[in-house]
N, C-alpha and C positions, 0 to 999 in steps of 0.2 A: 139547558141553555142558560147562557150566562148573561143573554142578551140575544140582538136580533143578529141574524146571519152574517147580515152584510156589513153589520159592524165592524172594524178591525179591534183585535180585542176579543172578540166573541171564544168561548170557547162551549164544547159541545160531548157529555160526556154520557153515552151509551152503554147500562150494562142489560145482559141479555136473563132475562126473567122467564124460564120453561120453555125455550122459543126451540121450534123446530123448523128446518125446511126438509121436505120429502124424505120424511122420517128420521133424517140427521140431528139430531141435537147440540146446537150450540150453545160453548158459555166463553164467556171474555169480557174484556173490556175495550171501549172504542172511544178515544181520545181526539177531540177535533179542535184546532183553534183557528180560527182567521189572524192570519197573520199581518195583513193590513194590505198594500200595495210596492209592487217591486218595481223593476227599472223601467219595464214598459205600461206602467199606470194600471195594470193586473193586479186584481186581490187575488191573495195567494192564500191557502189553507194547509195545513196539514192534517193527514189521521195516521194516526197508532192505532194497530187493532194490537193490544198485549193481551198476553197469556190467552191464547186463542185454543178451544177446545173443540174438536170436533166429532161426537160419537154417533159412528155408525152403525143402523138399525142391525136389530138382530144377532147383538152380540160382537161385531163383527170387525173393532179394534178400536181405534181411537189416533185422531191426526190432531198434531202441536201445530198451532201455525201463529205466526207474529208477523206484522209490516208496518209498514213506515214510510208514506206515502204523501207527495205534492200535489196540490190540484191547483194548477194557474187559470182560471176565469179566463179564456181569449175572446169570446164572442158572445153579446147577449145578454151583458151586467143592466144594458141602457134599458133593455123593456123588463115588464112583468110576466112576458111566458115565457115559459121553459122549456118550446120549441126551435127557440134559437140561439139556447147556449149549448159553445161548447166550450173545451176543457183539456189542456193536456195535464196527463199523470205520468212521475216521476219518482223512483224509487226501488224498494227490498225487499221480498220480504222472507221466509226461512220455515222451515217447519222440518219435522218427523213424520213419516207417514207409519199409517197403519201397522206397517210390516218394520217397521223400526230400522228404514231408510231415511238419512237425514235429507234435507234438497232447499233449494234458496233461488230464489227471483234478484233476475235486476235490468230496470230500466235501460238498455243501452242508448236507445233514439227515444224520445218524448211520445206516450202513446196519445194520440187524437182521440177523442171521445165527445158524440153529439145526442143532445137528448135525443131519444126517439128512435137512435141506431143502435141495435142490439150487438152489434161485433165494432170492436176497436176497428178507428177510418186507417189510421195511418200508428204507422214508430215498431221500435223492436227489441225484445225482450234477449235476455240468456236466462236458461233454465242450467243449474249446475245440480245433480242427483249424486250421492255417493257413490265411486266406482264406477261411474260411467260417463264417457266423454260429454261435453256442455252442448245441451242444444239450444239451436239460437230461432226464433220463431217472429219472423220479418210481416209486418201487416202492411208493408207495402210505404209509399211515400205519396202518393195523390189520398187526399182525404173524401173519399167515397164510399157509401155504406155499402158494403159488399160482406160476402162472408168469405172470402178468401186471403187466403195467408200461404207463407212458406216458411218449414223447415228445414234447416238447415241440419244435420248429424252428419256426422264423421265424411264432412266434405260435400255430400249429397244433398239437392234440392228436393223435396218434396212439397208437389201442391196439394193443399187441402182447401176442404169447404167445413169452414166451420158452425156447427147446430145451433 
């Protein structure tokens, strides 16, 4: 940290030291800055997660992944807990997977995101994978913690409940 969060200015640089989650091994770097406040009195942040590694247990390949990501403070700057902010995120982000398919995110709608709710409230992603038509993955537009979303492929809705 280059300073305090809420600083504009601030910037925030994460490199990842033997760090596992469920036996995945990550290495990268994670680039934050505050970028101060935009049109609607929102601090804005960005993160870079670069040269993003991901190796999976057991021998069992390795994923490239990079992003490049907005987070606009909408609700919740005013207090000290962190049950009442939320957040919309905006952005890209790209990788390789395991089987040396390339594939790439990107923001279409702004997604909602509220401490405390484990699944995106609201906004809507496109997923583009090599060789295979874009899926488009819709969390809906009322911002309510739910696990439910829709995909969209080659035309067709599918509801899902997301774990």
């Amino acid at each position: 940290f280059s300073y305090w969060f809420r600083q504009p200015g601030t910037t925030i640089n994460v490199a990842f030291d033997d760090f596992y989650l469920n036996d995945h091994k990550i290495t990268g770097t994670i680039l934050a800055e505050n970028t101060g406040r935009n049109a609607n009195n929102n601090l804005v942040y960005t993160y870079n997660f670069i040269n993003g590694l991901i190796y999976k247990p057991n021998n069992g390949g390795m994923v490239q992944w990079a992003s490049q990501r907005e987070y606009e403070w909408i609700s919740g700057e005013a207090s000290w807990l962190p049950h009442d902010d939320v957040w919309l995120v905006r952005g890209t982000a790209n990788g390789v997977s395991s089987e040396n398919v390339p594939f790439s995110f990107q923001t279409l709608e702004d997604l909602n995101i509220k401490w405390g709710c484990k699944w995106v409230r609201s906004g809507k992603l496109k997923l583009t994978i090599e060789d295979i038509p874009d899926i488009i993955i819709n969390y809906g537009s009322i911002p309510n913690c739910d696990p439910y979303a829709v995909v969209t492929f080659l035309g067709t809705d599918y509801n899902i409940v997301m774990q």
